[in-house]
N, C-alpha and C positions, 0 to 999 in steps of 0.2 A: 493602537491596534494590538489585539493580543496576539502574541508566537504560541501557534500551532506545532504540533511533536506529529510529523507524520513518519510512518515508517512503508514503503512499499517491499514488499516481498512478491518479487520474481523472477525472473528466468532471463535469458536474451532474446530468445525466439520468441515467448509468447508474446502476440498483437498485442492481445488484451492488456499486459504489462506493459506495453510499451504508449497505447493510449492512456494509461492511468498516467505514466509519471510527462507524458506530454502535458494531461491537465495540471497538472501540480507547477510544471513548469509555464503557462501560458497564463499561472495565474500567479504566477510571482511565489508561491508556497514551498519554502526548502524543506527535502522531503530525503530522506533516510534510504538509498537502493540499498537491498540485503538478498543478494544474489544468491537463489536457494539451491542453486544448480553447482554453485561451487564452495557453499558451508555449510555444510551439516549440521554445526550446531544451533545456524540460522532457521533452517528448514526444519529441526524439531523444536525449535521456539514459536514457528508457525503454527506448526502442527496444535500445537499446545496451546495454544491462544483461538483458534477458529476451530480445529476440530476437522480442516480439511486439508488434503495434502494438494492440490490443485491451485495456480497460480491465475490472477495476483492475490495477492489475501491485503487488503491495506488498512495500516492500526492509526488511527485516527484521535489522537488524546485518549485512546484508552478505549476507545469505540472502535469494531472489528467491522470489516465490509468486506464480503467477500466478491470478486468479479469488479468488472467494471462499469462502475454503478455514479456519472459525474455528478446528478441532482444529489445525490445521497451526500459524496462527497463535500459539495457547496455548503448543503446546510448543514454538517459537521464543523466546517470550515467558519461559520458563520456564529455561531454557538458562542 
């Protein structure tokens, strides 16, 4: 099975962030938290990759998803 590079970037509060790394974790997939709430230089790495400053942003082998999007996820995932 191949190892997947995920990186989620988010926040503590936001839901959305918190259902994305729930899937990452219900599917067994070790996934990178980069809390952009308390690193800057995380949050302009987001910034710089998606293009948007709103959480979550998740980098997916180098594939960008913005929001929380599980089918999208799966078949990155899947790849």
């Amino acid at each position: 099975m191949k190892e997947n590079k995920v990186i989620v970037y988010s926040t503590p509060i936001c839901p959305y962030c918190i259902y994305a790394k729930d899937f990452f974790k219900k599917n067994n997939v070790p996934f990178e938290d980069a809390d952009v709430s308390r690193d800057r230089a995380r949050a302009e790495e987001m910034i710089r990759k998606s293009g948007q400053m709103g959480v979550p942003v998740i980098d997916i082998n180098g594939e960008i998803i913005v929001g929380y999007q599980p089918e999208v996820f799966a078949e990155l995932l899947s790849k």
